[in-house]
BALOBA-1460 file (C-alpha; in Angstrom, 3 decimals):
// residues 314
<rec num="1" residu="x" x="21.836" y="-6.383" z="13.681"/>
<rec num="2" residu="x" x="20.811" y="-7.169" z="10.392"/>
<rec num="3" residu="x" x="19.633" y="-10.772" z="9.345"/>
<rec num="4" residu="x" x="19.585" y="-12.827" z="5.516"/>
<rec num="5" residu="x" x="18.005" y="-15.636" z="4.940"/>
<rec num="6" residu="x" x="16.218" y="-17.356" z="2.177"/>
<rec num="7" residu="x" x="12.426" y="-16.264" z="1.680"/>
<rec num="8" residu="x" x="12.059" y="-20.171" z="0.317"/>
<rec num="9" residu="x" x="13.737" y="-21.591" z="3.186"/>
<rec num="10" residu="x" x="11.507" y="-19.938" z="6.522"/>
<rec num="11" residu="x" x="10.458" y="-22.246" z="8.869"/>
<rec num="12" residu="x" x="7.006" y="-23.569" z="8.255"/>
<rec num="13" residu="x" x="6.640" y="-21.619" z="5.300"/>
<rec num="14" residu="x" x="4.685" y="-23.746" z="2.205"/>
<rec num="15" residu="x" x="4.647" y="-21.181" z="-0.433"/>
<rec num="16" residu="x" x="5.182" y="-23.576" z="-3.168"/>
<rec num="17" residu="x" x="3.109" y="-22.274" z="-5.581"/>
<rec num="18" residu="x" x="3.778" y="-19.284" z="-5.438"/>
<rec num="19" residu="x" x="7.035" y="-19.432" z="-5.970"/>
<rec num="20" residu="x" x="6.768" y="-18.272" z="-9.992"/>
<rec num="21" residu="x" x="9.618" y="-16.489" z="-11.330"/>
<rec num="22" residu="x" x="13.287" y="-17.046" z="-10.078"/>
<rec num="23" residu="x" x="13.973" y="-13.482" z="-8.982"/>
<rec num="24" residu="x" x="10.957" y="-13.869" z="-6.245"/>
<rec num="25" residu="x" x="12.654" y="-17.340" z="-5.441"/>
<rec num="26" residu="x" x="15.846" y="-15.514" z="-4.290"/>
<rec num="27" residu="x" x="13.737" y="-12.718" z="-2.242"/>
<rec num="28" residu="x" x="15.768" y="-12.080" z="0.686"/>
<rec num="29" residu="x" x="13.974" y="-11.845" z="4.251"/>
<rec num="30" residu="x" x="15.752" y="-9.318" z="6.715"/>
<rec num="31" residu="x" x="15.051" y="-7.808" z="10.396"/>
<rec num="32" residu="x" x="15.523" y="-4.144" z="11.640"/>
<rec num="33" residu="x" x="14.827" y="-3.770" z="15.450"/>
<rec num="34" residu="x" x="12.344" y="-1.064" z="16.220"/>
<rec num="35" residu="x" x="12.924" y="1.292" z="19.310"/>
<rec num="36" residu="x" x="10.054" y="-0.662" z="21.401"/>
<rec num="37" residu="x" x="12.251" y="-3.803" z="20.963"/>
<rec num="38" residu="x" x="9.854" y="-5.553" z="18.308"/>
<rec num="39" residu="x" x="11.010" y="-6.373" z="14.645"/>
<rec num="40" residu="x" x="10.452" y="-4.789" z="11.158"/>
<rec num="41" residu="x" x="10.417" y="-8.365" z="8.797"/>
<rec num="42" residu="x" x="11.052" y="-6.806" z="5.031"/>
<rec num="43" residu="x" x="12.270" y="-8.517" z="1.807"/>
<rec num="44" residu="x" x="14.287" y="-7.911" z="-1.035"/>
<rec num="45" residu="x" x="14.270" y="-9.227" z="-3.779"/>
<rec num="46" residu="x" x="16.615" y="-8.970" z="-6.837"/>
<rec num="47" residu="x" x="15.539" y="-6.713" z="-10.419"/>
<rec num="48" residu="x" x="13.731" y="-8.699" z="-12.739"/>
<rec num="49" residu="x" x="15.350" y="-7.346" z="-15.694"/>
<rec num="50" residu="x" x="18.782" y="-6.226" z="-14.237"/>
<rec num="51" residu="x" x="20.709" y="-3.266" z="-15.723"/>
<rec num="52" residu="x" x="25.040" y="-3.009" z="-15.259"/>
<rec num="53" residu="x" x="25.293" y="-0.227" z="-13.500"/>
<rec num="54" residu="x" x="21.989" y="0.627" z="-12.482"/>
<rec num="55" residu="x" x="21.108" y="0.652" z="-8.592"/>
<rec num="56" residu="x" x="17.352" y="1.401" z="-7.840"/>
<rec num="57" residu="x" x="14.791" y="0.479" z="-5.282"/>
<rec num="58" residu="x" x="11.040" y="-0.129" z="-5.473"/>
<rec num="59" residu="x" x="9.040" y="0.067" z="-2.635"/>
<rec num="60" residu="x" x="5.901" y="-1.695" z="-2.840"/>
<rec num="61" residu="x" x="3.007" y="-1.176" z="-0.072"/>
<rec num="62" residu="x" x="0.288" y="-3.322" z="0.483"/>
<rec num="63" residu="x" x="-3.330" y="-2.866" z="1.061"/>
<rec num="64" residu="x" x="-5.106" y="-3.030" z="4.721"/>
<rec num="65" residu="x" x="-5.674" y="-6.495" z="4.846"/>
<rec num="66" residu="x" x="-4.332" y="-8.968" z="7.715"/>
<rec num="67" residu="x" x="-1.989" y="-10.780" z="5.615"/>
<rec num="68" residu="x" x="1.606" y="-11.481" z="5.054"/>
<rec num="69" residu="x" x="3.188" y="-9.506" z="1.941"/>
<rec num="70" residu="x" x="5.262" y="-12.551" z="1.333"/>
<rec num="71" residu="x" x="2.309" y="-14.494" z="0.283"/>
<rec num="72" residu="x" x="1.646" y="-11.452" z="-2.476"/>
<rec num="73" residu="x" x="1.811" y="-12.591" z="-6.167"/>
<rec num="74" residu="x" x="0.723" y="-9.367" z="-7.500"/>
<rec num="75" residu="x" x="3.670" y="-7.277" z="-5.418"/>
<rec num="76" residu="x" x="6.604" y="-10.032" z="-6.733"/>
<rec num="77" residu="x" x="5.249" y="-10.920" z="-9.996"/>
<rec num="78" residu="x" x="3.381" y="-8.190" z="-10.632"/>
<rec num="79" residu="x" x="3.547" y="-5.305" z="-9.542"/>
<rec num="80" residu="x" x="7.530" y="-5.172" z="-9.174"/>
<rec num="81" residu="x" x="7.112" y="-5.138" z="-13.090"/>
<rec num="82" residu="x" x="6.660" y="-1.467" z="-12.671"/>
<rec num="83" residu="x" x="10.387" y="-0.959" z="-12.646"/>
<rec num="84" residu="x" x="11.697" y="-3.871" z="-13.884"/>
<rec num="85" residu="x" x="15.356" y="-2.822" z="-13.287"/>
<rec num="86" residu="x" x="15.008" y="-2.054" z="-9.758"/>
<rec num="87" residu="x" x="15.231" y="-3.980" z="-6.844"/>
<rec num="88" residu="x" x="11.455" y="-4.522" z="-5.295"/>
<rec num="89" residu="x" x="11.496" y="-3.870" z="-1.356"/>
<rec num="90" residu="x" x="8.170" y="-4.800" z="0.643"/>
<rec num="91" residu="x" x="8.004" y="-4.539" z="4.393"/>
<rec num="92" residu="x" x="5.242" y="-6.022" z="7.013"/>
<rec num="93" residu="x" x="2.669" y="-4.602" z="8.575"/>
<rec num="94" residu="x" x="3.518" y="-4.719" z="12.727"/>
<rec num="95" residu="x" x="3.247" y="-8.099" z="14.304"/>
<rec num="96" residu="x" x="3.389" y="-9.706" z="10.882"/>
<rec num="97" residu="x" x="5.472" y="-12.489" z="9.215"/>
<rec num="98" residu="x" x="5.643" y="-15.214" z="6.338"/>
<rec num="99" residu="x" x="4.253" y="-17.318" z="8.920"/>
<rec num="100" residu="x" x="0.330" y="-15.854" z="9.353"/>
<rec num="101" residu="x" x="-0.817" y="-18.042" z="6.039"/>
<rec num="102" residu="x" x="-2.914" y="-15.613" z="3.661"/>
<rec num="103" residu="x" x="-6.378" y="-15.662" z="4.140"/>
<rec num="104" residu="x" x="-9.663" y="-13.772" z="2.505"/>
<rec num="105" residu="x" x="-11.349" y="-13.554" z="5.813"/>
<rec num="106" residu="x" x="-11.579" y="-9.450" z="6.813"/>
<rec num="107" residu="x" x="-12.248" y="-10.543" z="10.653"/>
<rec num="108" residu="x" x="-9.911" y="-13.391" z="10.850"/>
<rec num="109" residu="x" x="-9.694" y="-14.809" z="14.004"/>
<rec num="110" residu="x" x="-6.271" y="-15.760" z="13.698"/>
<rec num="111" residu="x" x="-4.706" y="-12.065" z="13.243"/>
<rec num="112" residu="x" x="-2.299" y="-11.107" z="16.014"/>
<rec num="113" residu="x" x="-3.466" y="-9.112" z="19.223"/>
<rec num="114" residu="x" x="-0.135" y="-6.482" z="18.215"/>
<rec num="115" residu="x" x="-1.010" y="-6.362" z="14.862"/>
<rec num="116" residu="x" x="-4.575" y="-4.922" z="15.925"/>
<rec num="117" residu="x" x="-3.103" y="-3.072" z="18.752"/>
<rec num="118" residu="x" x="-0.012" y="-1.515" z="16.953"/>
<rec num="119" residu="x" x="-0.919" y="-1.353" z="13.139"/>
<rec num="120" residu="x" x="-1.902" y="2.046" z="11.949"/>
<rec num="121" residu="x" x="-0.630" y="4.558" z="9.659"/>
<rec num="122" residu="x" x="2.116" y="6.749" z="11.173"/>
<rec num="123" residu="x" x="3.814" y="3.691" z="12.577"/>
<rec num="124" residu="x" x="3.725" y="2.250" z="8.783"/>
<rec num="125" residu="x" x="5.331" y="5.482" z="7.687"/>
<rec num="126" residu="x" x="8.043" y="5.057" z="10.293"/>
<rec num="127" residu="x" x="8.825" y="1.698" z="9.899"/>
<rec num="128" residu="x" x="9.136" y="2.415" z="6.060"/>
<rec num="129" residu="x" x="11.210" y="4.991" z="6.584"/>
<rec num="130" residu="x" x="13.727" y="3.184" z="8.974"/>
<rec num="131" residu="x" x="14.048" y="0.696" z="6.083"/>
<rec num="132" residu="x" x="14.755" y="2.695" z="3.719"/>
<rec num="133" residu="x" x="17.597" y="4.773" z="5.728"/>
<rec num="134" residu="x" x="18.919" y="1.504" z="6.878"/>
<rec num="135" residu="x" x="19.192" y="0.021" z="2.795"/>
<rec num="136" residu="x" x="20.593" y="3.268" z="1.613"/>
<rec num="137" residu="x" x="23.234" y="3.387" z="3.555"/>
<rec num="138" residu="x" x="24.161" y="-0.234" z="2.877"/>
<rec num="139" residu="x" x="23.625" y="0.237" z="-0.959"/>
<rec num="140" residu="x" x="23.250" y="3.761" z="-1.858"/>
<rec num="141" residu="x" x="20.523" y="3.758" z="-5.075"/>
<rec num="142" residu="x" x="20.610" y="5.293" z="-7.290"/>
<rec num="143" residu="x" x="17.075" y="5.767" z="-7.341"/>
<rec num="144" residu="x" x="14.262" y="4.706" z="-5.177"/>
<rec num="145" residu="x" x="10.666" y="4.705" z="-6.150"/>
<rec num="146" residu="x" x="7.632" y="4.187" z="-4.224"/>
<rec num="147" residu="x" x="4.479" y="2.208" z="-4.968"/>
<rec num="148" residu="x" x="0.839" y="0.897" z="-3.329"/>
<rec num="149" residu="x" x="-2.804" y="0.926" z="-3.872"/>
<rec num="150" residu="x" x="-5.810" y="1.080" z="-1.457"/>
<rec num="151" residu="x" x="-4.427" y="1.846" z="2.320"/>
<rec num="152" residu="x" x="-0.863" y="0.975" z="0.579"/>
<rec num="153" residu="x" x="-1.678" y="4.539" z="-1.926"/>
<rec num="154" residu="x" x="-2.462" y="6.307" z="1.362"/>
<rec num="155" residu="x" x="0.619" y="5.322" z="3.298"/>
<rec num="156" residu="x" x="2.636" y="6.217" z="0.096"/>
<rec num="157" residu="x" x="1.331" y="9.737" z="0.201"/>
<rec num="158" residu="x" x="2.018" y="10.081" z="3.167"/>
<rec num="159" residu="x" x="5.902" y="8.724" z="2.905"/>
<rec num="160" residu="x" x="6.268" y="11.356" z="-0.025"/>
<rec num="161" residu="x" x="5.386" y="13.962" z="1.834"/>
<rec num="162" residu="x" x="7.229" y="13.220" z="4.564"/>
<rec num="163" residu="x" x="10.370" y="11.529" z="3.629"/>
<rec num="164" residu="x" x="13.853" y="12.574" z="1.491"/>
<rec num="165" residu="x" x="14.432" y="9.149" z="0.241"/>
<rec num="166" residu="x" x="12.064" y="8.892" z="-2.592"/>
<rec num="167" residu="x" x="12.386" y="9.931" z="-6.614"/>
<rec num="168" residu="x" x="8.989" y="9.190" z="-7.388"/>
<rec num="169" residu="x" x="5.671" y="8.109" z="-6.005"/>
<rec num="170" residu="x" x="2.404" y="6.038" z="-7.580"/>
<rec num="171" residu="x" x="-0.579" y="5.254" z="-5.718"/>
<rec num="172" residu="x" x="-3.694" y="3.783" z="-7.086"/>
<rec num="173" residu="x" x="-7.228" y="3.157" z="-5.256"/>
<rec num="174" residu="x" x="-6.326" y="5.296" z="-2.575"/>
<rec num="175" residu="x" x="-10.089" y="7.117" z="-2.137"/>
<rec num="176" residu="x" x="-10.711" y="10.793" z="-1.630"/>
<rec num="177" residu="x" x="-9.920" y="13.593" z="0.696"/>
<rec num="178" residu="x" x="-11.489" y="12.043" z="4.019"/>
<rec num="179" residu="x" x="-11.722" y="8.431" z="4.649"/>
<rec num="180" residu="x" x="-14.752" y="8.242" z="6.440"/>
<rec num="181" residu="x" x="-16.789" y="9.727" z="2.604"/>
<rec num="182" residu="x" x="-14.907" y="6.523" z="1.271"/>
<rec num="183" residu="x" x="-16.513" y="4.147" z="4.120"/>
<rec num="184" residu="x" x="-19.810" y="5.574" z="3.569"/>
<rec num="185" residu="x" x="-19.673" y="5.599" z="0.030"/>
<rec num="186" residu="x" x="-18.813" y="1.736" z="-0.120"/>
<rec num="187" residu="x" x="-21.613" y="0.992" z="1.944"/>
<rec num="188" residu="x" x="-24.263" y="3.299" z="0.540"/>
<rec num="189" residu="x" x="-23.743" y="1.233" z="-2.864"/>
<rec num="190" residu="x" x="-24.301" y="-1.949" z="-1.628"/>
<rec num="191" residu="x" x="-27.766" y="-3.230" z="-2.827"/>
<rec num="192" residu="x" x="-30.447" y="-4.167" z="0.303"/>
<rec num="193" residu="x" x="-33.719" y="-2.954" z="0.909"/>
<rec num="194" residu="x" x="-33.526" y="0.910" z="1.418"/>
<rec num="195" residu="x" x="-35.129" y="0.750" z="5.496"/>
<rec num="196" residu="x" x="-32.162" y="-1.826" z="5.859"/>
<rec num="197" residu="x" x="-29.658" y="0.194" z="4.450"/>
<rec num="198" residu="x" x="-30.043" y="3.209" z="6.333"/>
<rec num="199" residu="x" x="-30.401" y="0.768" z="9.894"/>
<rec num="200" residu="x" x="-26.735" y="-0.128" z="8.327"/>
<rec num="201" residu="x" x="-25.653" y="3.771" z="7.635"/>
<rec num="202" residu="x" x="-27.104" y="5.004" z="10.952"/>
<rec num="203" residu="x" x="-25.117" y="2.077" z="12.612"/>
<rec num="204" residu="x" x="-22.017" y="2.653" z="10.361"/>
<rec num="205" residu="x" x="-22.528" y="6.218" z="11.506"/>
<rec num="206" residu="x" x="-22.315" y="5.907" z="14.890"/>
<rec num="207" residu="x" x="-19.405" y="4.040" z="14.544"/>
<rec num="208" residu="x" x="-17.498" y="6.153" z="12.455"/>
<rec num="209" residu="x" x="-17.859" y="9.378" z="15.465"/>
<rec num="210" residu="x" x="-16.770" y="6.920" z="18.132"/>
<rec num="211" residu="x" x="-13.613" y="5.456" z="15.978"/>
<rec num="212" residu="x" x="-12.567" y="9.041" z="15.118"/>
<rec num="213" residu="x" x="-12.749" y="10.639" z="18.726"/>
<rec num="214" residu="x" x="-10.593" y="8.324" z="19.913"/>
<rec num="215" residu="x" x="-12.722" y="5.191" z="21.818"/>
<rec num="216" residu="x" x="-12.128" y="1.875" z="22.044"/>
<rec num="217" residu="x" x="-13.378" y="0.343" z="18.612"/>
<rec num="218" residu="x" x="-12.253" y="-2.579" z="16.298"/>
<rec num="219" residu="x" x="-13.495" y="-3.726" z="12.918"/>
<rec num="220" residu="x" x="-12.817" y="-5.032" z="10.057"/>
<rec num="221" residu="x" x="-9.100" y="-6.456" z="11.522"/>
<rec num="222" residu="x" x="-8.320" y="-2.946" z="12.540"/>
<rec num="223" residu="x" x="-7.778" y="-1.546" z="15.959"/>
<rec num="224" residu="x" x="-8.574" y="2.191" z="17.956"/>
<rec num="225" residu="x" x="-5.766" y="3.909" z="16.520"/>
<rec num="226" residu="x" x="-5.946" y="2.845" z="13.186"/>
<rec num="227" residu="x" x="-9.125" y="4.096" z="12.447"/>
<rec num="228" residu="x" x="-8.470" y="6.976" z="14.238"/>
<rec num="229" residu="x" x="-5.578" y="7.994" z="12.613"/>
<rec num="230" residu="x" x="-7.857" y="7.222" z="8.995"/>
<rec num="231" residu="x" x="-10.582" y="8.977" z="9.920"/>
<rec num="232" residu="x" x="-8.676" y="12.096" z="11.010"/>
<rec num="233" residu="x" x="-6.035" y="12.065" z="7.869"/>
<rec num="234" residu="x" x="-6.507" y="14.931" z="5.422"/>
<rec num="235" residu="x" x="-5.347" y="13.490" z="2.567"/>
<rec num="236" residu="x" x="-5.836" y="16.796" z="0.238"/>
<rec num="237" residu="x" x="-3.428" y="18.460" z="3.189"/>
<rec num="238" residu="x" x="-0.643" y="15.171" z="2.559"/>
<rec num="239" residu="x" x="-0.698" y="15.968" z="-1.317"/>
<rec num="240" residu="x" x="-0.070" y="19.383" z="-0.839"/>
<rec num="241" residu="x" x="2.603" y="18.778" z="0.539"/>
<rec num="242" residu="x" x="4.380" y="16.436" z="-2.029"/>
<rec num="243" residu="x" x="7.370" y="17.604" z="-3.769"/>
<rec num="244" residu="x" x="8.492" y="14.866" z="-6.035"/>
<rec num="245" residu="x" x="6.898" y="13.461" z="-9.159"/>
<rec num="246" residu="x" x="3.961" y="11.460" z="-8.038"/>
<rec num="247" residu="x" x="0.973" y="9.336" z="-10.320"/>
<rec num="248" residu="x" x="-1.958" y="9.039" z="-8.624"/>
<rec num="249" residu="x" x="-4.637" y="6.174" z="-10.397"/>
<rec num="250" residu="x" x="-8.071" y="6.194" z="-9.712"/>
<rec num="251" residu="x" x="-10.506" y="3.542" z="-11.126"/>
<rec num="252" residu="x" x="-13.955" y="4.375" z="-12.286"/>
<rec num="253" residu="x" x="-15.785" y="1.096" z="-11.627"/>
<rec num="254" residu="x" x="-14.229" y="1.355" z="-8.026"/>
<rec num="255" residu="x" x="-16.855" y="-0.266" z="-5.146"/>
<rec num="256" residu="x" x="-14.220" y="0.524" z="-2.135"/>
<rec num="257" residu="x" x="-13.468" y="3.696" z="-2.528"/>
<rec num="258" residu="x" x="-15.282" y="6.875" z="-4.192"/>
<rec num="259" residu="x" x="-13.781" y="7.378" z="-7.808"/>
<rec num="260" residu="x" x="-15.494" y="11.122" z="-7.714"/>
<rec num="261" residu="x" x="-14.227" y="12.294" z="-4.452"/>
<rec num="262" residu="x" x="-10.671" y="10.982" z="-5.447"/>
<rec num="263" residu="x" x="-10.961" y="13.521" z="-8.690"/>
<rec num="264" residu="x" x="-11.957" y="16.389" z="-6.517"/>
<rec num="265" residu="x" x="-9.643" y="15.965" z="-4.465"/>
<rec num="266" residu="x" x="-6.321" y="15.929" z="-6.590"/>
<rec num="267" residu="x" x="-8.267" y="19.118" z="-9.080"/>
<rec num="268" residu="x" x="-8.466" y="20.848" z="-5.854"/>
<rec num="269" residu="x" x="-5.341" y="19.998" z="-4.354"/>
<rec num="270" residu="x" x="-3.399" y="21.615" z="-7.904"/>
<rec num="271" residu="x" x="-0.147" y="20.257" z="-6.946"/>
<rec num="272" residu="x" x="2.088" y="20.781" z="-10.105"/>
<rec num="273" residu="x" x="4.010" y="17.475" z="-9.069"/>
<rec num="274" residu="x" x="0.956" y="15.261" z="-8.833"/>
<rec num="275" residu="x" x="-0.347" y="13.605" z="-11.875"/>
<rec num="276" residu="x" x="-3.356" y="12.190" z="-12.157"/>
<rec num="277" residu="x" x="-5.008" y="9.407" z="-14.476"/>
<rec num="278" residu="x" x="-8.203" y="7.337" z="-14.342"/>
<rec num="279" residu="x" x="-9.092" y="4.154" z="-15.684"/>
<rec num="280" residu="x" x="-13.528" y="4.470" z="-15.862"/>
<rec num="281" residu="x" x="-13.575" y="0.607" z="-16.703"/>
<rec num="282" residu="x" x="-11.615" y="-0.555" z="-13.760"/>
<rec num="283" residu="x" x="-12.684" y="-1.436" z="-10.483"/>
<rec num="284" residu="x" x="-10.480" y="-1.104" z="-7.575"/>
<rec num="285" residu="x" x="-7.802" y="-4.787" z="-7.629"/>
<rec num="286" residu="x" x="-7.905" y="-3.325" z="-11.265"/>
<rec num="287" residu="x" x="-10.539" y="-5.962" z="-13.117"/>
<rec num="288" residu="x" x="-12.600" y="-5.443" z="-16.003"/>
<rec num="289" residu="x" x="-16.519" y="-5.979" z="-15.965"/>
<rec num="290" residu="x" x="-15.885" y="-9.094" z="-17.784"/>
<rec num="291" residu="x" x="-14.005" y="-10.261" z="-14.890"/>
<rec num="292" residu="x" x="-10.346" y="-10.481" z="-16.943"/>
<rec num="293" residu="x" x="-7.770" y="-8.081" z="-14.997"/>
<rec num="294" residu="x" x="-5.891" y="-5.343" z="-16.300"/>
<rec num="295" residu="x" x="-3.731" y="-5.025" z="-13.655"/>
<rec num="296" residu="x" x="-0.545" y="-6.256" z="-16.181"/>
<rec num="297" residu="x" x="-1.629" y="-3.148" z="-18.330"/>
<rec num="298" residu="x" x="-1.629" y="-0.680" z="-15.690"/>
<rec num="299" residu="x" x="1.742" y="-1.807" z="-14.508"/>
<rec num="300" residu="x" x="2.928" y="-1.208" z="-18.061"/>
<rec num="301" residu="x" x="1.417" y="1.923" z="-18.270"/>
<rec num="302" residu="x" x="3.631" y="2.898" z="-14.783"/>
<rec num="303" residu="x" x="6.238" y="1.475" z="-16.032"/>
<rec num="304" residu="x" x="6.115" y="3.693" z="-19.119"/>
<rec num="305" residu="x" x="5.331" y="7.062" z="-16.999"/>
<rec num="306" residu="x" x="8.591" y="6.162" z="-14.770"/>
<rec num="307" residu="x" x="10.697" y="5.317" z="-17.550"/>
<rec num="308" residu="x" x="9.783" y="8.977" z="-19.073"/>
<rec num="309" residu="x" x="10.480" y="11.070" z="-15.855"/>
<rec num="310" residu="x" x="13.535" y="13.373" z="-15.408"/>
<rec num="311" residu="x" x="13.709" y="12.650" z="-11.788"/>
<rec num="312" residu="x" x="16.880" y="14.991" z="-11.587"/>
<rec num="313" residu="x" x="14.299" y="17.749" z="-12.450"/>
<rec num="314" residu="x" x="14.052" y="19.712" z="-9.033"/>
């Protein structure tokens, strides 16, 4: 059964605030039952600039944190600017609702036991996937669109290579070919004493062969099969495979993920439907050096590369 209610009017939900244009004040929350008998929590929320006529979706994916993607400004305000006549759809992460209040904190204590347990990518795929079946055959777009950077770029690849539904895919920040180059990359930058580091890289090390055979490890809000299922995703194999237009963005000044290994991968991969363009002054939420973001220029930039595809194109 399907459910509608206000996004302003959840129970013990203060998002005043954030509340800052009036299509994200008439985002719609709904609830698809997943096979295990748990709940998918997604929202809808109406184009900014609507269009007679014109039906289209936007998925938007968020990033790997432990947070609500009702509390995101940068996917309503933002980030749905992409495609300003479509629809924007986001959907939560396992275990998570409006109600977990957004937090900073990578190892919050406060994250929920199923979200650790149950979050990782292939069940974000499927629950993304059930969604959009389920909204298609209620509204039948037109067009539907994908979108997400960091974990949110990985879990789009993978949806585009997977999935029927889609005209288009954009990913930005979403690292290189393996995941585990990305982890080490991020750390080997950080600035410490160089006996210090490498105690933290043989350390990180170790960790990173336990995660990806499999044992029992948790970091960073993430569970076992999360970082298994990272660790062991060939992302240069999930490109391949990708048959509709997709952008892929890389930032240069990017501390999280490796901007090189990202352009090796996609020149290697050679997939005529994957695009790729790099921004060498960004870092990876898309800020300057002076600290000003160009995030609202990026989005335009998207906007401009979906505007000018022939999606009918085979």
């Amino acid at each position: 059964m399907d459910y509608s209610i206000s996004l302003a009017r959840l129970a013990g939900l203060a998002i005043s605030g954030v509340l800052g244009s009036q299509a994200y004040a008439q985002t719609q929350l709904h609830e698809l039952a997943r096979a295990d008998g748990s709940t998918i929590h997604y929202y809808v929320q109406p184009a900014i600039a609507p269009q007679e006529g014109v039906q289209e979706l936007l998925l938007i994916v968020q990033g790997s944190d432990c947070n609500s993607v009702a509390h995101k400004k940068v996917v309503w305000e933002t980030l749905a600017k992409a495609r300003p006549q479509a629809q924007v759809l986001a959907v939560e992460k396992y275990a998570l609702t409006a109600a977990l209040p957004d937090s900073d904190d990578p190892e919050r204590s406060d994250c929920p036991t199923d979200y650790i347990q149950r979050d990782q990518p292939q069940q974000r795929v499927a629950d993304l996937d059930a969604v959009l079946k389920q909204l298609q055959s209620q509204t039948r777009y037109d067009k539907l669109f994908a979108l997400g950077g960091s974990e949110g770029a990985v879990i789009v690849h993978l949806l585009a290579a997977q999935t029927s539904h889609l005209d288009a895919a954009i990913s930005f920040n979403g690292g290189g070919r393996w995941f585990q180059d990305d982890v080490l990359y991020s750390a080997s930058i950080q600035e410490m004493p160089a006996a210090d580091k490498q105690t933290m890289l043989d350390g990180l090390g170790e960790f990173l062969r336990q995660a990806r055979a499999g044992l029992d490890t948790r970091m960073s809000g993430h569970g076992r099969d999360w970082w298994q299922q990272m660790l062991n995703l060939d992302q240069a194999e999930v490109l391949r495979r990708i048959a509709i237009p997709t952008l892929v963005i890389q930032s240069g000044r990017d501390t999280s993920v490796s901007p090189q290994a990202a352009a090796q991968m996609v020149a290697q991969v050679d997939n005529p439907h994957v695009v790729w363009r790099s921004y060498p002054d960004l870092d990876h939420v898309m800020t300057q050096a002076d600290g000003s973001s160009a995030m609202p220029q990026v989005v335009g930039d998207i906007a401009q590369w979906l505007s000018q595809l022939n999606t009918d194109t085979p």
